[in-house]
DSSP file (Angstrom, degrees, kcal/mol; ACC not computed):
  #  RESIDUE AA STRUCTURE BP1 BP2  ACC     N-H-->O    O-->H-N    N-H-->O    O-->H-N    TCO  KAPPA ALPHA  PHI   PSI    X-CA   Y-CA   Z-CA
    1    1 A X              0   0    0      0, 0.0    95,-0.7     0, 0.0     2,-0.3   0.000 360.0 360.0 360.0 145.3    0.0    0.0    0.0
    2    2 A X  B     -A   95   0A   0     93,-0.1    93,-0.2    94,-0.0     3,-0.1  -0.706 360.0-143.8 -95.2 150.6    1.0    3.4   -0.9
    3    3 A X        -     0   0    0     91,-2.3     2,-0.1    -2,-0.3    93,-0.1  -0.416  62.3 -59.6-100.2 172.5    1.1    6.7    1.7
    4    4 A X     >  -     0   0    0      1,-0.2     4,-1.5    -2,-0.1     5,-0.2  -0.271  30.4-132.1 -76.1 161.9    0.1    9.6    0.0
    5    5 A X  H  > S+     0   0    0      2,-0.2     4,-2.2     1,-0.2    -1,-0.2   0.800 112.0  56.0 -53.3 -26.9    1.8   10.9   -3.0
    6    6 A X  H  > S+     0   0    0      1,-0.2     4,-1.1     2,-0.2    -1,-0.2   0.846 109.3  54.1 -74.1 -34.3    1.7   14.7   -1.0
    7    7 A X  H  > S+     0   0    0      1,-0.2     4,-0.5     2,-0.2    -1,-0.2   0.792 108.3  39.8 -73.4 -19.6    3.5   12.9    1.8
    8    8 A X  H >X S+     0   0    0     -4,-1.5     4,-1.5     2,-0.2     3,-1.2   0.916 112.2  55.9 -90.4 -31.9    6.4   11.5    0.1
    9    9 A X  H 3X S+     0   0    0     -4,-2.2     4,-1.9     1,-0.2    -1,-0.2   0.807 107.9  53.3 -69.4 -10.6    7.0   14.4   -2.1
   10   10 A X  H 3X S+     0   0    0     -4,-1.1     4,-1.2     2,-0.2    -1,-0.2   0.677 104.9  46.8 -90.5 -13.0    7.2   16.2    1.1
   11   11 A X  H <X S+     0   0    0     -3,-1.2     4,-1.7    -4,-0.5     3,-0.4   0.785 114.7  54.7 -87.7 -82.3    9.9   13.9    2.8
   12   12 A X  H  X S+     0   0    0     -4,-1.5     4,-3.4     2,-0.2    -2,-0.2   0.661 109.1  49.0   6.9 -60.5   11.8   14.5   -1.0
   13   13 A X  H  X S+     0   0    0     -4,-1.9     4,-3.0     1,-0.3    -1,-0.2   0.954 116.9  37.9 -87.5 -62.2   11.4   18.1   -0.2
   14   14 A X  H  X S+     0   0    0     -4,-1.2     4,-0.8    -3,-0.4    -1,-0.3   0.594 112.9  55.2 -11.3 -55.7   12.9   17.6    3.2
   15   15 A X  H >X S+     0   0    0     -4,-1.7     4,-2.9     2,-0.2     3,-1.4   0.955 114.9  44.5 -54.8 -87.3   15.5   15.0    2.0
   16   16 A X  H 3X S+     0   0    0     -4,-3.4     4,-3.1     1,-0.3     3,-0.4   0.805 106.8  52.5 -30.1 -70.8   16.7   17.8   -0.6
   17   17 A X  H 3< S+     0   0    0     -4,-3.0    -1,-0.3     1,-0.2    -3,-0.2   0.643 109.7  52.7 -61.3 -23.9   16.8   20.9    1.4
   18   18 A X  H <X S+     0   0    0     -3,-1.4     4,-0.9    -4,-0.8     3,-0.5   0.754 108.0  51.0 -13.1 -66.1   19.1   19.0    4.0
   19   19 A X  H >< S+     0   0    0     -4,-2.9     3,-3.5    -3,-0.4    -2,-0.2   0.983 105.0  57.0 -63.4 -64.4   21.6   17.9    1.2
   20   20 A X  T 3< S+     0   0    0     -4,-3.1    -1,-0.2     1,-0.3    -2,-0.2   0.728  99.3  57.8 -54.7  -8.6   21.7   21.6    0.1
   21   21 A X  T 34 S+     0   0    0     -3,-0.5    -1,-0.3    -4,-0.2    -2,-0.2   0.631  79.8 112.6 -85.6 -15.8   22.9   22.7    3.8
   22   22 A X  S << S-     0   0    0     -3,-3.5     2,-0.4    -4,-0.9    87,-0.0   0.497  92.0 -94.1 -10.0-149.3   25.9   20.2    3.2
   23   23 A X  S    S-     0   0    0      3,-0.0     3,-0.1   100,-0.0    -1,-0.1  -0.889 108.2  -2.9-117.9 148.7   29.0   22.7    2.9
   24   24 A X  S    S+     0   0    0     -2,-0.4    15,-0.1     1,-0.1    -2,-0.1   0.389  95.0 155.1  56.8 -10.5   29.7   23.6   -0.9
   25   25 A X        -     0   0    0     -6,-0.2     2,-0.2    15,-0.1    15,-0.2  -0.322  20.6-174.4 -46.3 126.4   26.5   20.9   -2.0
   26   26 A X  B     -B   39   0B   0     13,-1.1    13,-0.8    -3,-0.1     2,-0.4  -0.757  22.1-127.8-117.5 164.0   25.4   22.2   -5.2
   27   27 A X        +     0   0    0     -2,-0.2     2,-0.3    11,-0.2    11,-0.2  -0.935  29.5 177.4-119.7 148.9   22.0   20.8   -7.5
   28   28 A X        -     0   0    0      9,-0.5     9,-2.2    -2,-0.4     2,-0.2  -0.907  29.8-152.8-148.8 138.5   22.8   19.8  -11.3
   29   29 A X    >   +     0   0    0     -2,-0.3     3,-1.2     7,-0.2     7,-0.1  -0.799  23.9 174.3-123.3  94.2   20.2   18.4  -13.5
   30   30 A X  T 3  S+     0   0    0      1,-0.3     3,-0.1    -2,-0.2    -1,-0.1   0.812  84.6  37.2 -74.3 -42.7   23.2   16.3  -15.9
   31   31 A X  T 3  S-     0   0    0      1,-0.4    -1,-0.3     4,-0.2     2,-0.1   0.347 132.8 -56.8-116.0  27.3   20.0   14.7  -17.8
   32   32 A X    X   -     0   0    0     -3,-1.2     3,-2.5     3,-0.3    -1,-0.4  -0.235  67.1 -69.5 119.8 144.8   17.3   17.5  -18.0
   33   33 A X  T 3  S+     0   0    0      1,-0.3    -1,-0.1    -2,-0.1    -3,-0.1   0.564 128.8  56.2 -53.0  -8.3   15.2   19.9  -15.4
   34   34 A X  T 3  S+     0   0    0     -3,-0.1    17,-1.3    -5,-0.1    -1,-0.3   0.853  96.0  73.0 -85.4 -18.2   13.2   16.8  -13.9
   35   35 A X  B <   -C   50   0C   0     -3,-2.5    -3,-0.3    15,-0.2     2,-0.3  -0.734  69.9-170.1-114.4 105.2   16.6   14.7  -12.9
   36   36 A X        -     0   0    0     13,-2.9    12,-1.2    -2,-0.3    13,-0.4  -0.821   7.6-173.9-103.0 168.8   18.3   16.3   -9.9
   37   37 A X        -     0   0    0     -9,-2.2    -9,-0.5    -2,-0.3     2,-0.3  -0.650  14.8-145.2-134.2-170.4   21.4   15.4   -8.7
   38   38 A X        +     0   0    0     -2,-0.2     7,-1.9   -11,-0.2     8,-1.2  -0.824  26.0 176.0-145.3 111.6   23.3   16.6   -5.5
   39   39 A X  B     -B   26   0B   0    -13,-0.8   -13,-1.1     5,-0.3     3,-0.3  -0.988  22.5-167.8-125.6 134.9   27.0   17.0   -5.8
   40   40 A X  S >  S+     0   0    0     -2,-0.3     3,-5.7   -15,-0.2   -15,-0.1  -0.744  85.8   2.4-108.5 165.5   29.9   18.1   -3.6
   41   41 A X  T 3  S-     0   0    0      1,-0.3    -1,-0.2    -2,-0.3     3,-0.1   0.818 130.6 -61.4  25.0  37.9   33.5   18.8   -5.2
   42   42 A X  T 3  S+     0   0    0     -3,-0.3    -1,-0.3     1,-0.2     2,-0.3   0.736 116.5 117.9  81.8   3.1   32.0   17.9   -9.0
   43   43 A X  S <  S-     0   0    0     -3,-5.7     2,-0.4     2,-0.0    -1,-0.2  -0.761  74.0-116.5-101.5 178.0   31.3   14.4   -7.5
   44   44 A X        +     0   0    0     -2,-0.3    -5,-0.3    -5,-0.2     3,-0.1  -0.915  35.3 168.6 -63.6 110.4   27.3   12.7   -7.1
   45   45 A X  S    S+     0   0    0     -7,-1.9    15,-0.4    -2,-0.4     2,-0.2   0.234  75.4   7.5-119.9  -2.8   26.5   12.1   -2.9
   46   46 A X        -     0   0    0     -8,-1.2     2,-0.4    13,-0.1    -1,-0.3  -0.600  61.2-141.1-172.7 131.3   22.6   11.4   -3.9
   47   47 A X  B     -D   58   0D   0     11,-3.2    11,-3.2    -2,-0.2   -10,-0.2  -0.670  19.3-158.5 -70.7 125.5   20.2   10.9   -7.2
   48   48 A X        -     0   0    0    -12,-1.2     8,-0.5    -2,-0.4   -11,-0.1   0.228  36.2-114.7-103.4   7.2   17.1   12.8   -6.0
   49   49 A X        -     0   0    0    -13,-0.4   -13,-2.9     9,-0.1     2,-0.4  -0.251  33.5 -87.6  93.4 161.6   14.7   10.8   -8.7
   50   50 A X  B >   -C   35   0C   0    -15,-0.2     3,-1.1     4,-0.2   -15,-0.2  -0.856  29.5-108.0-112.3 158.5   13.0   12.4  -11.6
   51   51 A X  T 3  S+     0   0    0    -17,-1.3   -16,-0.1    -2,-0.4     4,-0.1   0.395 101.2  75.6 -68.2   9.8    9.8   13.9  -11.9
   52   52 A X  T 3  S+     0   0    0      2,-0.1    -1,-0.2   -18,-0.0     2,-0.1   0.771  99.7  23.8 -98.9 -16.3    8.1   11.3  -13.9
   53   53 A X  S <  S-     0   0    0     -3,-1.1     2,-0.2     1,-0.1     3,-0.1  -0.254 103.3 -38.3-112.4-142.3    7.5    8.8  -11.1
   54   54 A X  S    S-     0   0    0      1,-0.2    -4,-0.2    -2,-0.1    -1,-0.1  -0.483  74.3 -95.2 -79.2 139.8    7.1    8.2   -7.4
   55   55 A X        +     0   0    0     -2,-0.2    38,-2.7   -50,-0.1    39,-0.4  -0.290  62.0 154.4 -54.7 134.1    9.6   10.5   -5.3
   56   56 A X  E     - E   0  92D   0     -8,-0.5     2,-0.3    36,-0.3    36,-0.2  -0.911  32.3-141.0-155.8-162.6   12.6    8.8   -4.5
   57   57 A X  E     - E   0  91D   0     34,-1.9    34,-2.8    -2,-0.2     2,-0.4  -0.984   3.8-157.6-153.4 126.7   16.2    8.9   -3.6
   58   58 A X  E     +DE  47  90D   0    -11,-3.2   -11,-3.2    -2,-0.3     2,-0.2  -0.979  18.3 179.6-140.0 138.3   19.7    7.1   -4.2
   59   59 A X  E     - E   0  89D   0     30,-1.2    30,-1.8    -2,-0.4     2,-0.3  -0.923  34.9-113.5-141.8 173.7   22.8    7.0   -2.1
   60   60 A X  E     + E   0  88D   0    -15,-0.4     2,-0.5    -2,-0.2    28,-0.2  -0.633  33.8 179.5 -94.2 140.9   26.1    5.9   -1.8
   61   61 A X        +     0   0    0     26,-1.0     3,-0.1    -2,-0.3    46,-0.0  -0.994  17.4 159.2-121.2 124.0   26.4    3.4    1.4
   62   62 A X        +     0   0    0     -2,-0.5     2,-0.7     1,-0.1    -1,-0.1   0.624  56.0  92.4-108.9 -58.5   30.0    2.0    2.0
   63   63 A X  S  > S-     0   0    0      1,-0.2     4,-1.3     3,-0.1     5,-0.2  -0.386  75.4-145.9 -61.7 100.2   29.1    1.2    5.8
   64   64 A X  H  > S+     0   0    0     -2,-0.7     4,-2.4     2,-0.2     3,-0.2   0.687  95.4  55.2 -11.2 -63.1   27.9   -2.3    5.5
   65   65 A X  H >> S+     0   0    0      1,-0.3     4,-2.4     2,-0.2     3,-1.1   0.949 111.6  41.1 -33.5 -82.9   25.3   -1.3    8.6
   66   66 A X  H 3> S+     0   0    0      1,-0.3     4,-0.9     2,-0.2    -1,-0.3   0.664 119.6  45.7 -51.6 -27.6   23.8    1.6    6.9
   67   67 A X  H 3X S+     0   0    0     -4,-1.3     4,-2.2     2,-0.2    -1,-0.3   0.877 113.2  48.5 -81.5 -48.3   23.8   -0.4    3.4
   68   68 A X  H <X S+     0   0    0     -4,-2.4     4,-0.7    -3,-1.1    -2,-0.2   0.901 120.6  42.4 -82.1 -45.6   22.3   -3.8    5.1
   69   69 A X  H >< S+     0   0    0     -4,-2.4     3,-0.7     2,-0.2    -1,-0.3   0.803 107.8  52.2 -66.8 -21.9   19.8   -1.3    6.6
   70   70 A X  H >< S+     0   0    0     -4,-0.9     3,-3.8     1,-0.2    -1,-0.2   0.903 108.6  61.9 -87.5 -55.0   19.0    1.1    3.5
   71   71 A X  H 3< S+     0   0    0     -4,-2.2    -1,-0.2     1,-0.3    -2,-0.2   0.652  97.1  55.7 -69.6  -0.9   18.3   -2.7    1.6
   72   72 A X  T << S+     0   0    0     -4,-0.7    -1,-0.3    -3,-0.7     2,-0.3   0.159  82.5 108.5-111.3  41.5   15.3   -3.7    4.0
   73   73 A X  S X  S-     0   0    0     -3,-3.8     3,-3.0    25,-0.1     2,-0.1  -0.785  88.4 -84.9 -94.0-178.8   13.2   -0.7    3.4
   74   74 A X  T 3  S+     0   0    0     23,-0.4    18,-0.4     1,-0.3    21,-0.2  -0.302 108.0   7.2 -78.9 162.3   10.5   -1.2    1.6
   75   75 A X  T 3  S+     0   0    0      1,-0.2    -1,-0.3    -2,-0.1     2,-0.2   0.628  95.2 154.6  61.5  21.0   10.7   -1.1   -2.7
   76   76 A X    <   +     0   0    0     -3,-3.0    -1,-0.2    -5,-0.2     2,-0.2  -0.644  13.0 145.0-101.8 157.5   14.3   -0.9   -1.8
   77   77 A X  E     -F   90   0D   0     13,-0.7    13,-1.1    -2,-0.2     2,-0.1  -0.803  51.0 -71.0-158.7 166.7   17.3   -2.2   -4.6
   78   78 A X  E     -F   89   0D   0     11,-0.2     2,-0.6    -2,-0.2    11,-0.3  -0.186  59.3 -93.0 -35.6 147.5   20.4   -1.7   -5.8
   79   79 A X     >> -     0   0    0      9,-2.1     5,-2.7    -2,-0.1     4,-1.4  -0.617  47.1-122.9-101.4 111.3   21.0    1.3   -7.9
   80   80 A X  T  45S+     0   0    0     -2,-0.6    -1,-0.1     3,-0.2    -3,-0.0  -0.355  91.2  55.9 -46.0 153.3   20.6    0.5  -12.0
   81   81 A X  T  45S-     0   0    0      1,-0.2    -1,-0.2     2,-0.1    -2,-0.0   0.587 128.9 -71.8 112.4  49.6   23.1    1.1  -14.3
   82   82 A X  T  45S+     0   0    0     -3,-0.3     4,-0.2     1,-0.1    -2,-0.2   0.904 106.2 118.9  72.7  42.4   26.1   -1.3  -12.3
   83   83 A X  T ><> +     0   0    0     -4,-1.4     3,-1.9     2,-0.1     5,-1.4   0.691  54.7  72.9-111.5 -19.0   26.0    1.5   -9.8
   84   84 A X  G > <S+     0   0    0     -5,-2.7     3,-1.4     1,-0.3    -4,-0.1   0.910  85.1  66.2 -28.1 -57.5   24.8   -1.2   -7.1
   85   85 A X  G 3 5S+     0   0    0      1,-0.3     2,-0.5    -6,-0.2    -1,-0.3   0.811  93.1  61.6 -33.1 -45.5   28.0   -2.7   -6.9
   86   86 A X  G < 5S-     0   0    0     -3,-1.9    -1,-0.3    -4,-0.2    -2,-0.1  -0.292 127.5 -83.4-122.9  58.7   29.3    0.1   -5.6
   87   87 A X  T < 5S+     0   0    0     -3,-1.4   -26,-1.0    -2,-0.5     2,-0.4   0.200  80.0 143.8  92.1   2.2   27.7    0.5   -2.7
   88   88 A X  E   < -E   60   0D   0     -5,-1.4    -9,-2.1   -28,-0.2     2,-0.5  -0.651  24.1-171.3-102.1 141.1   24.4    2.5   -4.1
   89   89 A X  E     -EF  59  78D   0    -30,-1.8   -30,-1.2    -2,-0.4     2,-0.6  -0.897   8.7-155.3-124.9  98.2   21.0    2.0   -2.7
   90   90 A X  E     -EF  58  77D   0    -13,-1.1   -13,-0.7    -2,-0.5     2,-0.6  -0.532  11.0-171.6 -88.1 140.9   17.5    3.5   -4.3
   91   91 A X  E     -E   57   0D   0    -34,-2.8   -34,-1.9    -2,-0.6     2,-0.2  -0.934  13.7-145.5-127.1 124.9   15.1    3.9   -1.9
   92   92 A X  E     -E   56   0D   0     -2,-0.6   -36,-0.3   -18,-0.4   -37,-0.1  -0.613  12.0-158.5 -78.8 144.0   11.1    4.9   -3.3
   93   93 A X  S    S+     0   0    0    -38,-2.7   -37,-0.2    -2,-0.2   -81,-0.1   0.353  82.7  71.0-106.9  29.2    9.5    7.1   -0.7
   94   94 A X  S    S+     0   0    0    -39,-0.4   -91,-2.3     2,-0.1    -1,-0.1   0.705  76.1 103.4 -98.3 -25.8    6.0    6.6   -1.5
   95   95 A X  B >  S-A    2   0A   0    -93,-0.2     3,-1.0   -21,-0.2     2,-0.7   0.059  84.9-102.5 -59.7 148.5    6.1    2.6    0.0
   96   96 A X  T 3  S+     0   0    0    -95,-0.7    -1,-0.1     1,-0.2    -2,-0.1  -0.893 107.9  35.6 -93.8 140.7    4.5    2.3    3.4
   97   97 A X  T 3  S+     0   0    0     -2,-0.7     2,-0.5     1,-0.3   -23,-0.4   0.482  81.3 166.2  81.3  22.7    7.1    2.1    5.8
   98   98 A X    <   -     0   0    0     -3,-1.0    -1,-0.3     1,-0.2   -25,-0.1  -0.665  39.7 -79.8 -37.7  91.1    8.8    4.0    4.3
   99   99 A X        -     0   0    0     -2,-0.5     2,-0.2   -29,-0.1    -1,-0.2   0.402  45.4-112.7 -10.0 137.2   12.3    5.7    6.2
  100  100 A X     >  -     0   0    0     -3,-0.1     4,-2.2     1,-0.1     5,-0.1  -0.415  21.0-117.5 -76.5 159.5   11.9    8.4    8.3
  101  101 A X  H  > S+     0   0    0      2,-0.3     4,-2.0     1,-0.2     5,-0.1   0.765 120.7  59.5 -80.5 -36.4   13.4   11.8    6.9
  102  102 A X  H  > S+     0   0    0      2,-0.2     4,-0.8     1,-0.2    -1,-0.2   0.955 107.9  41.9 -56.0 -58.0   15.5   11.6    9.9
  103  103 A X  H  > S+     0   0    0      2,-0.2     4,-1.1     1,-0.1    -2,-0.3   0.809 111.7  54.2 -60.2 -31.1   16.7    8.4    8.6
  104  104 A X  H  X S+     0   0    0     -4,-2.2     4,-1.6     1,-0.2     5,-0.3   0.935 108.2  54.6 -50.7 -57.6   17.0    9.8    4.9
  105  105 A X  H  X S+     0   0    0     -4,-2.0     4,-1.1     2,-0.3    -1,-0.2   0.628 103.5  48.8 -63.5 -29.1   19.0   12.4    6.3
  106  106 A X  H  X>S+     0   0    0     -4,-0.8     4,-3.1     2,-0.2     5,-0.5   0.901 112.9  52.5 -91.2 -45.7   21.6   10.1    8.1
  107  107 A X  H  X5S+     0   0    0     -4,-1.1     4,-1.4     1,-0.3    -2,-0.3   0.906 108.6  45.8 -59.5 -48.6   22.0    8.0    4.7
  108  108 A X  H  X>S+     0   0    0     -4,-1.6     4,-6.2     1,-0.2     5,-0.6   0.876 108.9  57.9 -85.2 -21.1   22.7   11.1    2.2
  109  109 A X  H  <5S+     0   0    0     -4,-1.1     4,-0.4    -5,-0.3    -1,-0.2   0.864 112.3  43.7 -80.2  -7.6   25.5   12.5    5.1
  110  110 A X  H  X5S+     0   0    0     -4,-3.1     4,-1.6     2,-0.2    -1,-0.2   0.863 114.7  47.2 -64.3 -47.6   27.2    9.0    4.6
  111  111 A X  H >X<S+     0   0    0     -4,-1.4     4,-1.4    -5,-0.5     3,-1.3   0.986 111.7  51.6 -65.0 -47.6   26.7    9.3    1.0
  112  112 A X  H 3X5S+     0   0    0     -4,-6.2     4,-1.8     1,-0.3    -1,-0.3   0.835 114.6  41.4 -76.0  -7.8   28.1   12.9    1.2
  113  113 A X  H 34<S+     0   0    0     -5,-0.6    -1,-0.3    -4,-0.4    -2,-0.2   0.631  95.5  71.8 -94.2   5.6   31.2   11.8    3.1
  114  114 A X  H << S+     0   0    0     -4,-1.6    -2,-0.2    -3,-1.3    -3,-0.1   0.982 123.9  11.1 -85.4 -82.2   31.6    8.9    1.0
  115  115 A X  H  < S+     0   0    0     -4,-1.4    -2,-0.1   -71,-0.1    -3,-0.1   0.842 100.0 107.1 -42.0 -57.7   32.8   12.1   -2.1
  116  116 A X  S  < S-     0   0    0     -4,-1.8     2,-0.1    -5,-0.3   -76,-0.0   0.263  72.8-121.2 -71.8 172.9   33.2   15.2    0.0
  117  117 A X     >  -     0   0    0      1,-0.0     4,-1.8     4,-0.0     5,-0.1   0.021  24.1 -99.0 -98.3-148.2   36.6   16.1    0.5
  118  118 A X  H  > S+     0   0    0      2,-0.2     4,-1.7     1,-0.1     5,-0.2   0.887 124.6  52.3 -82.2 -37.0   38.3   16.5    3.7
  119  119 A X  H  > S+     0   0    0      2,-0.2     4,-1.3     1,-0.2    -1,-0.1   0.715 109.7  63.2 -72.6 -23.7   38.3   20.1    4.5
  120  120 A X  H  > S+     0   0    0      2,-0.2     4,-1.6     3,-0.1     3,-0.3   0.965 113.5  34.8 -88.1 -61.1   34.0   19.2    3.6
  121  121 A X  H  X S+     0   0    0     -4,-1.8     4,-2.4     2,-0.2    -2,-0.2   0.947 108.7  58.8 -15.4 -92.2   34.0   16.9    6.6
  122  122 A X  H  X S+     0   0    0     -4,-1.7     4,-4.0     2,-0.2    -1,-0.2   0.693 108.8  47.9  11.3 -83.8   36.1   18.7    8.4
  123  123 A X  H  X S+     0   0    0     -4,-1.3     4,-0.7    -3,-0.3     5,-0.2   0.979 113.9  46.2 -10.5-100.4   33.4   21.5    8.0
  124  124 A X  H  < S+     0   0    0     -4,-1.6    -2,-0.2     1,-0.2     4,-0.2   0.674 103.5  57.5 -61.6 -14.5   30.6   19.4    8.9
  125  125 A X  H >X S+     0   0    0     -4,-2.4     3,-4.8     2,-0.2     4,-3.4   0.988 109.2  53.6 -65.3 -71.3   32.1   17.7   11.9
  126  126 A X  H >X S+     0   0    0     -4,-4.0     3,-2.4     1,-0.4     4,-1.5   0.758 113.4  43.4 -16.6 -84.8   32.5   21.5   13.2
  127  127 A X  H 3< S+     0   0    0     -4,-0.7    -1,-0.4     1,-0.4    -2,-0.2   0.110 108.7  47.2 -72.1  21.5   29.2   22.1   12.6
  128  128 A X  H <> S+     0   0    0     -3,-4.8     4,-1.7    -5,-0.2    -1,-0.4   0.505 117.7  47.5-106.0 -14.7   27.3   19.4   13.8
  129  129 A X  H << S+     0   0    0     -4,-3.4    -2,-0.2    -3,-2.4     3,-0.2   0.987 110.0  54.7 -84.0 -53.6   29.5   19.6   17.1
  130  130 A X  T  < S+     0   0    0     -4,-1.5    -1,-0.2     1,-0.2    -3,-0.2   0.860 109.2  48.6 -13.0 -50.5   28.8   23.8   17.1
  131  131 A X  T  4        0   0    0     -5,-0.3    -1,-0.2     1,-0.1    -2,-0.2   0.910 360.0 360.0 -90.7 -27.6   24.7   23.0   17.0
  132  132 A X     <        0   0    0     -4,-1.7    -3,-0.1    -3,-0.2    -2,-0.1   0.670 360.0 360.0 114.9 360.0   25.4   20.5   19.9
């Protein structure tokens, strides 16, 4: 069963604006204005879906944990185009039972430390110790 379509686009919306407070996180749409991307230092840290389906999300997981967790939500797979192998995880957010936005949130700041450089840790370490 599906939650509503206003609720997932609204975890999306959530999801997104989170990644853009990254340090240096920029938005690219590489294949056309419906396809966002998220990238720090020119690299990918999360596919934000396109606008022709159901809202969803892909990120990079390296930590086994976060990766083994990522794969039991629900509709969740490996990333198409051989980018599963290497550690990426799409997750729909329309499924019931969906991750919490809290949880979204923990998954793209892997995925953006997975790229970012050091001095973009670095950064964010500050500031997550700064807000406390």
């Amino acid at each position: 069963m599906e939650v509503s379509v206003k609720a997932a686009v609204r975890k999306w919306e959530a999801v997104r604006g989170f990644a853009l407070g990254l340090p240096e996180a920029v938005e690219e749409f590489p294949w056309g204005p419906g396809d966002a991307v998220l990238k720090v230092n020119k690299k990918i840290f999360v596919f934000m879906g396109n606008t022709d389906g159901p809202p969803g999300i892909s990120v990079k997981l390296k930590d086994e944990a976060l990766h083994g967790h990522a794969m039991t939500a629900p509709g969740a797979e490996p990333t198409g185009y051989g980018l599963g192998r290497s550690g990426w995880v799409s997750v729909p957010l329309g499924e019931k039972g969906a991750p919490s936005v809290e949880v979204l949130c923990e998954w793209v700041e892997e995925s953006y430390r997975t790229v970012a450089l050091k001095r973009h840790v670095k950064e964010l370490d500050a500031r997550i110790e700064a807000d406390g």
